[in-house]
C-alpha positions, 0 to 999 in steps of 0.5 A: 507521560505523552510523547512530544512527537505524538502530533508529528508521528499522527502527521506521518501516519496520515500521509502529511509528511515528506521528505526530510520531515517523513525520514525525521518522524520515521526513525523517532517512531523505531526508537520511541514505545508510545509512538509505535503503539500509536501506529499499531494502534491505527493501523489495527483500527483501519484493519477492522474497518476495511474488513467490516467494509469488506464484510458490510458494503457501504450503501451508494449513497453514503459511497456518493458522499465519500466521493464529494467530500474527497473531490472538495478537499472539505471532508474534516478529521472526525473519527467516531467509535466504531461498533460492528452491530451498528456500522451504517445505523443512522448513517445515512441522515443529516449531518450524520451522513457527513461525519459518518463519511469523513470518518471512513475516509479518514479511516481507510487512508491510514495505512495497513499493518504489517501483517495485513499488506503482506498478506494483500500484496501476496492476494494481489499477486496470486490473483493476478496469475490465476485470473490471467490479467498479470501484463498489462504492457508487455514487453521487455523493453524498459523504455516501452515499459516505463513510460507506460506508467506515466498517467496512470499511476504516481510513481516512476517505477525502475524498470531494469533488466537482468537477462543475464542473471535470468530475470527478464522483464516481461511487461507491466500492469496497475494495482491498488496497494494501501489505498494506493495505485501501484505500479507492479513491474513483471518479471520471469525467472525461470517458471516462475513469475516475480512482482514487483510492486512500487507505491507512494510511502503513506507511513506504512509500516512494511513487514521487511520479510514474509510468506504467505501459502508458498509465496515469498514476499520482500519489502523495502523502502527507498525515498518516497517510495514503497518496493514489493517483489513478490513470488513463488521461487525459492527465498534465495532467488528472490533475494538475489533479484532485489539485491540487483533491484536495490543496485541500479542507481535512482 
């Protein structure tokens, strides 16, 4: 028998909830079985398409059309099968262009599985460092970095220090996290380097815990917003700076 919470638990998934409403639909969601598999199985299918997107490219002119339905606000809800061998077939004629491209927005707005986001908020992290464009605003100064967000992303990321506990702040930059800007605040602690990643809450489903090659990776959720702190010091350490994160009053 289908789940009467089916149609509020695929409003949640799609980022239409907030507030109470998003807290309602999340905790039917952890005790109710037809509604966790409806979240696996969207996250599994938008999975599969950002990596045939990663894999296949859209073409520039299906890209433009994406683009000018998403500013109109008009593009409908359609989601079509998805065959690999075919993804671009016929994409690119008539109303088939159209449907073709709301059904990819659609698509690559539902959140990432568990797995996937862990494993991408530690690629983000890893390859900030190797590319040598971690800060973007250095300082360690929260009332230089806070600001700096403003306009750039949609959130009002904290911003503490804990020099004393030998977690300095060190700057800031911008990433893209579940489709999402994210702001990530940097922090030193000793040789090592912690991230820490804060997004709007889509209906992601957060991993809790995870490492991925070395690198240890703690999520939580708080409000409307999603929180990552990601880094290469031992899992002990890391815990402690979120527990200090988790501290500071809203």
């Amino acid at each position: 028998m289908s789940c009467p919470e089916l149609l509020r638990t695929q409003a949640y998934l799609d980022g239409e909830l907030e507030g109470i409403a998003a807290s309602e639909a999340e905790r039917h969601i952890e005790t109710c079985a037809e509604c966790q598999q409806a979240s696996a199985d969207a996250a599994q299918l938008s999975d599969a398409i950002r990596s045939e997107l990663a894999t296949h490219p859209a073409p520039d002119a299906l890209r433009a059309g994406i683009g000018a339905m998403l500013d109109e606000e008009t593009a409908p809800r359609i989601v079509v099968p998805f065959k690999r061998r075919s993804f671009w077939y016929g994409a690119l004629s008539g109303a088939g262009a159209m449907a073709a491209a709301a059904s990819v927005a659609f698509l690559l707005i539902l959140p990432p599985s568990a797995e996937t986001l862990a494993q991408s908020i530690t690629d983000d992290h890893t390859t900030a460092m190797a590319s040598g464009h971690l800060i973007q605003i250095a300082s360690s100064n929260h009332h230089v970095v806070k600001p700096w967000f403003a306009g750039k992303v949609d959130v009002s990321p904290p911003t503490p220090d804990f020099p004393d506990q030998n977690f300095t702040l060190t700057g800031g930059r911008v990433d893209q996290v579940a489709g999402s800007h994210a702001a990530v605040v940097v922090y030193k602690h000793g040789r090592h380097v912690i991230d820490l990643f804060v997004w709007p809450d889509k209906g992601s489903m957060l991993p809790g815990t995870a490492t991925r090659h070395g690198y240890h990776s703690i999520f939580w959720k708080s409000g409307d917003l999603n929180f990552a702190a990601v880094s290469d010091t031992e899992r002990r350490e890391l815990e402690k700076f979120v527990a200090l994160v988790r501290s500071q009053p809203e």
